[in-house]
C-alpha positions as CSV (number, residue, x, y, z in Angstrom):
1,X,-20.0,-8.8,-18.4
2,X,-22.0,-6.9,-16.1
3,X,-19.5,-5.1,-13.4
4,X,-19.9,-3.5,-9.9
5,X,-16.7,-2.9,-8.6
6,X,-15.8,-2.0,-5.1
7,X,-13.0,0.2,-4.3
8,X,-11.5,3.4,-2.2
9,X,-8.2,5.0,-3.1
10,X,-6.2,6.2,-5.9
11,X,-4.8,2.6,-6.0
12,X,-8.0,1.6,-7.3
13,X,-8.9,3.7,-10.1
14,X,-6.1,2.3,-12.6
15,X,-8.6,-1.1,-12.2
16,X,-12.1,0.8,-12.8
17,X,-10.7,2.5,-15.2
18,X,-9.7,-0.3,-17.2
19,X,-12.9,-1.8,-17.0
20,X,-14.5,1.3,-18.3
21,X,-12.6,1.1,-21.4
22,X,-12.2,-2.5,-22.1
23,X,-14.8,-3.8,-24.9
24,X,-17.3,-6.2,-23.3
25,X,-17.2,-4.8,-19.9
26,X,-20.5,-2.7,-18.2
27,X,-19.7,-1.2,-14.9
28,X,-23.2,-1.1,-13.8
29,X,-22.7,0.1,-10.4
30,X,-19.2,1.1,-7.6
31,X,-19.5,0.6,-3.6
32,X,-16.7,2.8,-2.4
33,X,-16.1,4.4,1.7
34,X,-18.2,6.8,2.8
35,X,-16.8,10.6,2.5
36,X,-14.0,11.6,4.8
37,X,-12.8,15.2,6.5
38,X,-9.4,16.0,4.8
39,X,-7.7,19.2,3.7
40,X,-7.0,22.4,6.2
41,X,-10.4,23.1,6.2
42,X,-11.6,19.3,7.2
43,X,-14.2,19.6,4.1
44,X,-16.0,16.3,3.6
45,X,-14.2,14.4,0.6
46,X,-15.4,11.9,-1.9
47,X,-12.8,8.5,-2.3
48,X,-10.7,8.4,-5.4
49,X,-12.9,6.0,-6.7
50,X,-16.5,7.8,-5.6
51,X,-15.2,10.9,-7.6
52,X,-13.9,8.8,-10.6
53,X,-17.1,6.8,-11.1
54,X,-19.5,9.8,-10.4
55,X,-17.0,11.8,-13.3
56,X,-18.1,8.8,-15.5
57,X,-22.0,8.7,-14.7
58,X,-21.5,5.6,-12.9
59,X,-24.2,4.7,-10.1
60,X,-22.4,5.0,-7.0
61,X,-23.5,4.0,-3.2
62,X,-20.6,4.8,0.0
63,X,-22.5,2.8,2.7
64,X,-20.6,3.3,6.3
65,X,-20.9,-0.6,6.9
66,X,-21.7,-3.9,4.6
67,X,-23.1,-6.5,7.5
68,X,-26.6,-6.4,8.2
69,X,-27.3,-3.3,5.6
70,X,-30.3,-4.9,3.7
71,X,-30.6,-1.4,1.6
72,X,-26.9,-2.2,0.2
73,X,-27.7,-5.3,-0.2
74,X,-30.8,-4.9,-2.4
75,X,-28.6,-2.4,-4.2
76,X,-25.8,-4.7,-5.5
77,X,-28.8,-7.4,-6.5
78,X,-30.6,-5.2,-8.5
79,X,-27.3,-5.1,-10.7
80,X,-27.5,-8.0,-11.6
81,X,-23.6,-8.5,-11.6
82,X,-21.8,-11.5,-13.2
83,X,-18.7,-10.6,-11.3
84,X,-17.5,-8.2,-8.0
85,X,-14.2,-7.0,-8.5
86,X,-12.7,-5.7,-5.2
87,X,-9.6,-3.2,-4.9
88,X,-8.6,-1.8,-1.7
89,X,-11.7,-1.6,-0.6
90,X,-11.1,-1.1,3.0
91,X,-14.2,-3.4,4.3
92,X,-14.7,-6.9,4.5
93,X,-17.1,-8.5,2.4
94,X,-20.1,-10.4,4.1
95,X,-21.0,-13.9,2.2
96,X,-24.2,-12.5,1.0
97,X,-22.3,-9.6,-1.2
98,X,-19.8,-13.1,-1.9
99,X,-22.9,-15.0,-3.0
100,X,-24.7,-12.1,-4.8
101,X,-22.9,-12.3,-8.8
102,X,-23.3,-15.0,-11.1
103,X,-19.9,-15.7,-12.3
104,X,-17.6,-14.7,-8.9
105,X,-16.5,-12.4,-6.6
106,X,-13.0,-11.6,-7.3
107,X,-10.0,-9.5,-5.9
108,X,-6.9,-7.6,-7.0
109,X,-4.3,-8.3,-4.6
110,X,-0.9,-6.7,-4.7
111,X,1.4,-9.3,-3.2
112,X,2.2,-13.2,-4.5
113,X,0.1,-15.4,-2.6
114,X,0.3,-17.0,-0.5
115,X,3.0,-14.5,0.3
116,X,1.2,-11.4,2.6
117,X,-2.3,-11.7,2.7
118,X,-3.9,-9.1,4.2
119,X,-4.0,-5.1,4.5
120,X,-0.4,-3.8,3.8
121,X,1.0,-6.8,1.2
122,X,2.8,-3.5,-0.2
123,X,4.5,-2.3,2.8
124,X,5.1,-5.5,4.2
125,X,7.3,-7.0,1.2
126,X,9.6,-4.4,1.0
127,X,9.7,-4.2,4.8
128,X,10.4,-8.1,4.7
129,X,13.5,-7.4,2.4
130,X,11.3,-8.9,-0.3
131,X,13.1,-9.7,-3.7
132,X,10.3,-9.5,-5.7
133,X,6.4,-8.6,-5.5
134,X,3.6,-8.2,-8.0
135,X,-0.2,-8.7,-7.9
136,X,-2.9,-11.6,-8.2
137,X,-6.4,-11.7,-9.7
138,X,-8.0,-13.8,-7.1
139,X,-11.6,-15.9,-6.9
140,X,-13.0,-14.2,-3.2
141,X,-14.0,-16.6,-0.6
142,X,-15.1,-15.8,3.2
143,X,-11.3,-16.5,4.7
144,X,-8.8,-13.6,4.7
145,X,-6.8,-13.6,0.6
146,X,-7.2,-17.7,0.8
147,X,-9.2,-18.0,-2.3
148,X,-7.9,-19.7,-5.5
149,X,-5.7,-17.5,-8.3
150,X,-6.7,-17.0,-11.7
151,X,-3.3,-14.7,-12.6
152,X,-0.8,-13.0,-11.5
153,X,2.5,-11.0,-12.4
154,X,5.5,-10.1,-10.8
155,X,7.9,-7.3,-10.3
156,X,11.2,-7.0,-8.7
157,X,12.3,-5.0,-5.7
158,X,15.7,-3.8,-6.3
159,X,17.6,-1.8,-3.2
160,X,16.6,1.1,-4.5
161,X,12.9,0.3,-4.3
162,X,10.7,2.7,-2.6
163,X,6.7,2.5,-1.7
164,X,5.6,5.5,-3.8
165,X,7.7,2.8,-6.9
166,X,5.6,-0.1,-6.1
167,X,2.3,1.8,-6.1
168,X,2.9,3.5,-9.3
169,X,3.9,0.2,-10.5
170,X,1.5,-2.0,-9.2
171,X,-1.6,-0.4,-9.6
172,X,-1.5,-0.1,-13.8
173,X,-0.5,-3.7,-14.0
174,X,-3.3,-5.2,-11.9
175,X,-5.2,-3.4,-13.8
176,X,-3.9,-4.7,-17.0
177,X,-3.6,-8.2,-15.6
178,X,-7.5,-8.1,-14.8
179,X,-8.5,-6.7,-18.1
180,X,-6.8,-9.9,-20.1
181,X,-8.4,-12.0,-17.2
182,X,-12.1,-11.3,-16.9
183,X,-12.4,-12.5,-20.7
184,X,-10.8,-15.7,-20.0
185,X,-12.9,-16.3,-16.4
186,X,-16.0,-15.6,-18.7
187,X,-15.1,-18.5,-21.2
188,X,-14.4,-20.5,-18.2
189,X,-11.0,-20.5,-16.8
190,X,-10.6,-22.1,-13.3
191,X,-8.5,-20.4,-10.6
192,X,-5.7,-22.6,-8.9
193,X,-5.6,-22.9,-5.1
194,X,-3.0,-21.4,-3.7
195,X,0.1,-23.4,-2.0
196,X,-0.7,-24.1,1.8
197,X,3.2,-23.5,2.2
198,X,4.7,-20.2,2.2
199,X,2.0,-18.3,3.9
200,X,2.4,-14.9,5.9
201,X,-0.1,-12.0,6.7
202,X,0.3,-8.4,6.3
203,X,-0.9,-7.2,9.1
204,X,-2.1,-3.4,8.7
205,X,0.9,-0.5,9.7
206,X,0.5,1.1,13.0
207,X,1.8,4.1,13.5
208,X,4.7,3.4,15.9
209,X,6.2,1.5,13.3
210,X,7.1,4.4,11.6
211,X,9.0,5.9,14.1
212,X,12.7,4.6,13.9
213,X,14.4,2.2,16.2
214,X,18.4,2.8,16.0
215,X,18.8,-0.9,17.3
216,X,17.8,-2.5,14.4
217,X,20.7,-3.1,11.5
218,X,21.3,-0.1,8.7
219,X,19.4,-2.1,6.1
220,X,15.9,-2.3,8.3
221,X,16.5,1.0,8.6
222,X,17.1,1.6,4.9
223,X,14.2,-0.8,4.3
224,X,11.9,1.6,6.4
225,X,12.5,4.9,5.0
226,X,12.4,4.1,1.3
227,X,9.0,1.9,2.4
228,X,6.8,5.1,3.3
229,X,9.0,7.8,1.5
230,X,8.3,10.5,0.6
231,X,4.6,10.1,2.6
232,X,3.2,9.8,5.4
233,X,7.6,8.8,6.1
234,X,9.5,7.5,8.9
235,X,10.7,10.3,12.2
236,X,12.9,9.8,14.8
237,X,13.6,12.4,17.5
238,X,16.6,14.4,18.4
239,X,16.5,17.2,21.1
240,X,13.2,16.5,21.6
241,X,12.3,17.7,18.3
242,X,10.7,15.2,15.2
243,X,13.1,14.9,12.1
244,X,11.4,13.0,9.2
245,X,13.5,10.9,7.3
246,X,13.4,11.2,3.3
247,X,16.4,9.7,1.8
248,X,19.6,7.6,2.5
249,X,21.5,4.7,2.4
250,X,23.4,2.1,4.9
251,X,27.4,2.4,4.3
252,X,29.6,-0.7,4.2
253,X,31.2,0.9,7.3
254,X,30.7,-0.6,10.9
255,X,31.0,2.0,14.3
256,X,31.8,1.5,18.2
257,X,29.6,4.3,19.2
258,X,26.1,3.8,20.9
259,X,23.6,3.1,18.7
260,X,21.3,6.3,17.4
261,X,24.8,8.6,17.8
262,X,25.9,10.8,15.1
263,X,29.6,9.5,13.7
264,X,30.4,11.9,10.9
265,X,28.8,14.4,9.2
266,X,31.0,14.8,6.3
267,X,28.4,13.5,3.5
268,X,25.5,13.8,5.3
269,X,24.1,12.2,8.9
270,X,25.8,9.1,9.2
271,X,23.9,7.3,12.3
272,X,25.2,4.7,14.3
273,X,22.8,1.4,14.2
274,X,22.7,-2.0,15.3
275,X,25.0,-4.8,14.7
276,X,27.4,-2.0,14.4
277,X,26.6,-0.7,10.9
278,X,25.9,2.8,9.7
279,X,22.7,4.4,8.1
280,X,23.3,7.8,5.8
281,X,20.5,10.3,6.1
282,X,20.8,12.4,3.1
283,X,17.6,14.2,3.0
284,X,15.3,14.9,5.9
285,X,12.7,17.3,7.1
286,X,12.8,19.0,10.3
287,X,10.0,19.3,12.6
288,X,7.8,22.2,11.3
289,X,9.9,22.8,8.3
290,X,10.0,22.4,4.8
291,X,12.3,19.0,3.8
292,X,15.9,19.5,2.8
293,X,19.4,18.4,2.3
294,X,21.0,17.1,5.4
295,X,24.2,19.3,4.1
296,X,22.0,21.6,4.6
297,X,20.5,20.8,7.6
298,X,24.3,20.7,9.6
299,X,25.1,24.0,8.4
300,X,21.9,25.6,10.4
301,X,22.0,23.5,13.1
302,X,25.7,22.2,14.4
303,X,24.3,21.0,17.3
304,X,23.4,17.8,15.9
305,X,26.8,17.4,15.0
306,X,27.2,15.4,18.0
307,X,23.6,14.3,19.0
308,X,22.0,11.0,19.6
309,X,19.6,10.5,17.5
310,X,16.2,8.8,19.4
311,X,15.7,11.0,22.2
């Protein structure tokens, strides 16, 4: 099968990897994001998947858009492609790329659809207090994650679940779930169409939601840190300074205090939160500093023995 594959960050290299090592597979071509600034010095920086496909001698194009680019467009139909396989790409498709491969246009999804369509399926299932996730080789169509599902695979999310676990996770068995599926779409499996019931949308993370709103209950809160632990994590402020949250854990005890208000400090921060319950922040990382224990933290800072946490 002829292959060009469209992708941007680490996430997807476990899947263009696999196709560059599974017998009957020719990557012929990869469409990836355009260079970004990164790094203390702002240097222009290839994607994940640019510098993985350019490290295997793999013709490589990074247009800044996909609509209306007739150059890209001539580009992906010179390959000659029997199938598109798209992984956190970052851009949406246009029908022409859709229409341009022989076989289909398909899609590694990380989430159980119908269950979070969208940008963040990750985020959003543990956010949701999601028992269970997993990915979804799925046939591309012009609506948003609606077309029909060849395979999928689950995995559970336990309590102690964080994002950095599902993306490890994730990423090597989507890419082992497409390299048994491509085969079988070759030799003619069908996908199924996915249940109209049961369908939600993970709508892309905007910054605010990672700063940390002591109304909600000690398990959102929980839910929240372990999501985007240890990076880019979740801050809250205290004497008008940032303190990123890196670890803890709600307590089965419940508080009269006002909500965001340090009750004990025995065994860490333990934070007063809504519907009276009580988050734990074990490890944390002060504004400026490197992260640390919040033992630790209390003994250089006794002030925030009494603090309210929020302000």
């Amino acid at each position: 099968m002829r292959v060009v594959f469209a992708g941007t960050p680490r996430f997807s290299v476990a899947c263009l990897d696999a196709l560059m090592h599974t017998d009957g597979m020719d990557v012929v071509g990869v469409v990836s994001q355009p260079d970004r600034k990164s790094g203390r010095g702002m240097k222009l920086t290839p994607s994940a998947v640019k510098q993985a496909a350019l490290d295997s001698g793999i013709d490589v194009i990074t247009p800044a858009c996909l609509r209306d680019n007739g150059d890209a467009l001539a580009w992906l139909q010179g390959k000659q492609a029997d199938v598109l396989v798209v992984v956190a790409f970052g851009m949406i498709l246009p029908e022409t790329w859709l229409n341009a491969v022989t076989i289909a246009p398909l899609n590694v999804h990380a989430s159980l659809l119908p269950r979070w369509r969208g940008a963040a399926p990750i985020e959003r299932s543990l956010l949701a207090g999601d028992r269970q996730t997993g990915v979804c080789i799925m046939q591309m169509e012009k609506g948003l994650d609606t077309g029909g599902v060849y395979a999928r695979r689950t995995v559970p999310i336990t309590d102690q679940t964080t994002g950095a676990d599902l993306w490890r996770s994730l990423a090597p068995m989507g890419a082992e779930l497409l390299a048994e599926t491509l085969p079988k779409i070759e030799a003619g499996l069908q996908p199924r169409p996915q249940a109209e019931q049961g369908v939600t949308y993970a709508h892309k993370i905007r910054n605010e939601e990672r700063i940390i709103s002591w109304n909600k209950s000690a398990s959102e809160i929980d839910r929240l840190v372990r999501c985007f632990s240890p990076r880019p994590g979740v801050r809250t402020r205290c004497h008008s300074k940032w303190l990123k949250l890196i670890a803890g854990k709600p307590l089965p005890s419940t508080h009269r205090s006002s909500n965001g208000a340090v009750v004990e400090t025995t065994h860490g921060l333990d934070i007063a939160c809504g519907d009276a319950s009580v988050y734990r922040i074990t490890e944390l990382q002060p504004e400026g500093k490197k992260a640390m224990s919040a033992t630790d933290f209390l003994r250089g800072a006794q002030m925030y023995s009494s603090a309210m946490l929020g302000t």
